[in-house]
N, C-alpha and C positions, 0 to 999 in steps of 0.2 A: 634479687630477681634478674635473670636473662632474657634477651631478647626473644619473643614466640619466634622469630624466626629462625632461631637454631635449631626448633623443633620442626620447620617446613625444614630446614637444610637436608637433616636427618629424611623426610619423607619424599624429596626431592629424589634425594642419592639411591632410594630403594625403588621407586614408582616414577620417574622421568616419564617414562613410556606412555603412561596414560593419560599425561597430559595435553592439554591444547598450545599449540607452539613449542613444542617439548625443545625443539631444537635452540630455542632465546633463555632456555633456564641451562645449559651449558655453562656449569661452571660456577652455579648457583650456590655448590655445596662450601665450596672457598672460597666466595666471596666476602670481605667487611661488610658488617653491620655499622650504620648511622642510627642511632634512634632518636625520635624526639618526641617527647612526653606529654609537654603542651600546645592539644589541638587548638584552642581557641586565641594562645599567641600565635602560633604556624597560622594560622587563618588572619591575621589583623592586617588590616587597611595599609598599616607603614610594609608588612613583608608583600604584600601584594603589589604596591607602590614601585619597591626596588626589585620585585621579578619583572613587572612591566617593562623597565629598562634593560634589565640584565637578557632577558628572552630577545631581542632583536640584536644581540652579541653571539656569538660564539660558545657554544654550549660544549662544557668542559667538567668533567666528573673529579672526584678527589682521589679515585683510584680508575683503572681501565674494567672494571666489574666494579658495583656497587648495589646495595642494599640498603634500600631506604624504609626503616617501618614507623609509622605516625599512628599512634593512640589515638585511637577513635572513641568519639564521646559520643555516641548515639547508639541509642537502643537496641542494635540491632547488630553492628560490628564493634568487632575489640579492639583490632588494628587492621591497617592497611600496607600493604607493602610491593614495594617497586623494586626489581631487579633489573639495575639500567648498566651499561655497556659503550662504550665510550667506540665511534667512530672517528674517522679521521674528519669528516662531515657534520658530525652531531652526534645524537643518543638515540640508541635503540634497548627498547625497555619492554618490559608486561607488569601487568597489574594481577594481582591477587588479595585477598582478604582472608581475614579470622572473622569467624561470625560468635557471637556469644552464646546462644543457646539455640539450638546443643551448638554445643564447641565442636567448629569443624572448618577447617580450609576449602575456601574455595577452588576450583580449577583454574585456570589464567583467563580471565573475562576479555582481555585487550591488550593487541598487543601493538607497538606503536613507534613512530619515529619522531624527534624532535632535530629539524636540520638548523647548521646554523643561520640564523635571521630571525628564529621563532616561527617557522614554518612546522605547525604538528598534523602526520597523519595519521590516523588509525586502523588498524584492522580487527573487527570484533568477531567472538567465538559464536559460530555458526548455531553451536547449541542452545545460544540465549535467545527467546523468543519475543521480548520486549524491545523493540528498538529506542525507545527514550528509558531505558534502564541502561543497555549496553553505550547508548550517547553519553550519561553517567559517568561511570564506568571513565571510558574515554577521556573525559575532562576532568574525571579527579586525578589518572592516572598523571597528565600532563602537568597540573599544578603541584602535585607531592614535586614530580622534579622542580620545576620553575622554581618554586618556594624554597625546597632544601638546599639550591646550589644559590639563592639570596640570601638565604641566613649564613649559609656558609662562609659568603663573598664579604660580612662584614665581620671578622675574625670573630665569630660568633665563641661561645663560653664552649668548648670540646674537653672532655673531661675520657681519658679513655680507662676502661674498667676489665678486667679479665677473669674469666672464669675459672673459677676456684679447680683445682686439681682433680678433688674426687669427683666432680659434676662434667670432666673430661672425658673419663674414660667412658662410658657409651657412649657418647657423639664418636670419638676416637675408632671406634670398633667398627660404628657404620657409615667409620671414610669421612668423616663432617672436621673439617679444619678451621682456625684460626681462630684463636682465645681470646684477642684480645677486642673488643667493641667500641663505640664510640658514642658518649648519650650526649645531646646538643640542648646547653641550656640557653634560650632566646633572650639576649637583651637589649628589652624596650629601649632604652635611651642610646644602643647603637644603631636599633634599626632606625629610629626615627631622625638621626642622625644620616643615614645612610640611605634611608628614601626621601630627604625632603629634593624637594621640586627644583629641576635647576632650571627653571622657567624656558618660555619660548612662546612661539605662537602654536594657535589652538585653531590653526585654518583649516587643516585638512586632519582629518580621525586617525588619531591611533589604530595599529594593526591588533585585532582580535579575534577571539575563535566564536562564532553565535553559536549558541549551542541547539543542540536538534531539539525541536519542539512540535506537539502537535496542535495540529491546527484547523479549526471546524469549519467547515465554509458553504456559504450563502445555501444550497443544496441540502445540505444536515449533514453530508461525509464531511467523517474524520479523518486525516491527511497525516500523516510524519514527516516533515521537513527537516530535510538532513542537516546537519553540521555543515557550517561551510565558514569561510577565512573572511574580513569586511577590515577596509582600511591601511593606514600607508605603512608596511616594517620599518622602513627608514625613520620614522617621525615614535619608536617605541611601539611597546605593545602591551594589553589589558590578560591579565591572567587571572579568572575566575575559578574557585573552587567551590564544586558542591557537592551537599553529601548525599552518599548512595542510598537510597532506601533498600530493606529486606525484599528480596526474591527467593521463588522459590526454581532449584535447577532440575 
């Protein structure tokens, strides 16, 4: 099996144009693929622990274009996938999805920047009419980085794979490059290694993202409260991820 996103690559290099952000998927069609298979290690408390630290650093890709896609274990998407871009500053990235049924790509829901310090901000696609879906959206998009480039940072198990010959030649035809992939197998006893606590004082809060939430008040209106930043960069940072629920576009 190959990465579903050699099959966006392909869809990318034919259809740019009708996308949202069309101009951040630049270069989308030859970029490396990172995959990682296991959502619910990507997701565990030890990789969240070492993004918290690694996010108030310097945010640094394994190539200057990357593709990052994470198997999603919920009902409603297959995977998820980040095409991020290395600044001299940080990462500028968007977010896209595979939905499972019917099987279909989403447009780019978000698209966003992560500076160095762990400063993330986002700008979400006008079309989406949910704003705590598109807040979503946003913070899953910022954790797939965060996460991917923690496991990475612990010489994580990289195993690179390439695409068989005959399964070349129509990607080849519609412009789509580079065979060779990269599947990341997570290991517990490095991350846990690699996020324990190198203590300190607990005076002043960590820097984190609160995520948009609505909010009911005294009156009976219901309120959207934006996304906004709480807490010190210098002293680390908290990196939440959550999953996107089904919408419809």
């Amino acid at each position: 099996m190959i990465p579903d996103a050699y099959a966006l690559k392909r869809i990318i290099r034919a259809h740019r144009a009708r996308f949202w952000a069309a101009d951040q998927l630049d270069g989308f069609e030859f970029a490396p693929v990172w995959r990682f298979e296991d959502q619910e290690r990507f997701d565990a408390d030890d990789v969240d622990a070492l993004a918290r630290r690694l996010a108030a650093g310097p945010q640094r890709l394994p190539h200057p274009q990357t593709i990052f896609e994470l198997r999603d274990r919920s009902p409603d998407l297959r995977y998820q996938i980040v095409h991020a871009r290395q600044r001299p500053d940080g990462i500028d990235a968007v977010w896209l999805a595979l939905w499972r049924n019917p099987r279909r790509w989403t447009d780019v829901h978000v698209r966003f920047r992560i500076a160095d310090g762990g400063i993330a901000e986002f700008e979400t696609n006008p079309a989406i009419p949910d704003p705590a879906f598109a807040g979503q959206c946003g913070e899953a998009a910022a954790a797939i980085v965060w996460r991917a480039l923690a496991i990475l940072a612990t010489s994580a198990e990289v195993s690179e794979r390439r695409i068989a010959r005959p399964q070349r030649r129509s990607f080849a035809r519609d412009g789509v490059r580079g065979w060779v992939w990269h599947h990341v197998a997570i290991d517990p006893e490095r991350m846990r290694s690699a996020s324990a606590d190198p203590g300190g004082s607990h005076a002043s809060p960590r820097w984190h993202l609160r995520r948009g939430h609505w909010r009911q008040l005294a009156d009976g209106r219901r309120v959207f409260v934006r996304q906004c930043e709480v807490g010190d960069p210098p002293r680390g940072g908290v990196v939440k991820d959550y999953a996107v629920g089904a919408h419809a576009e």
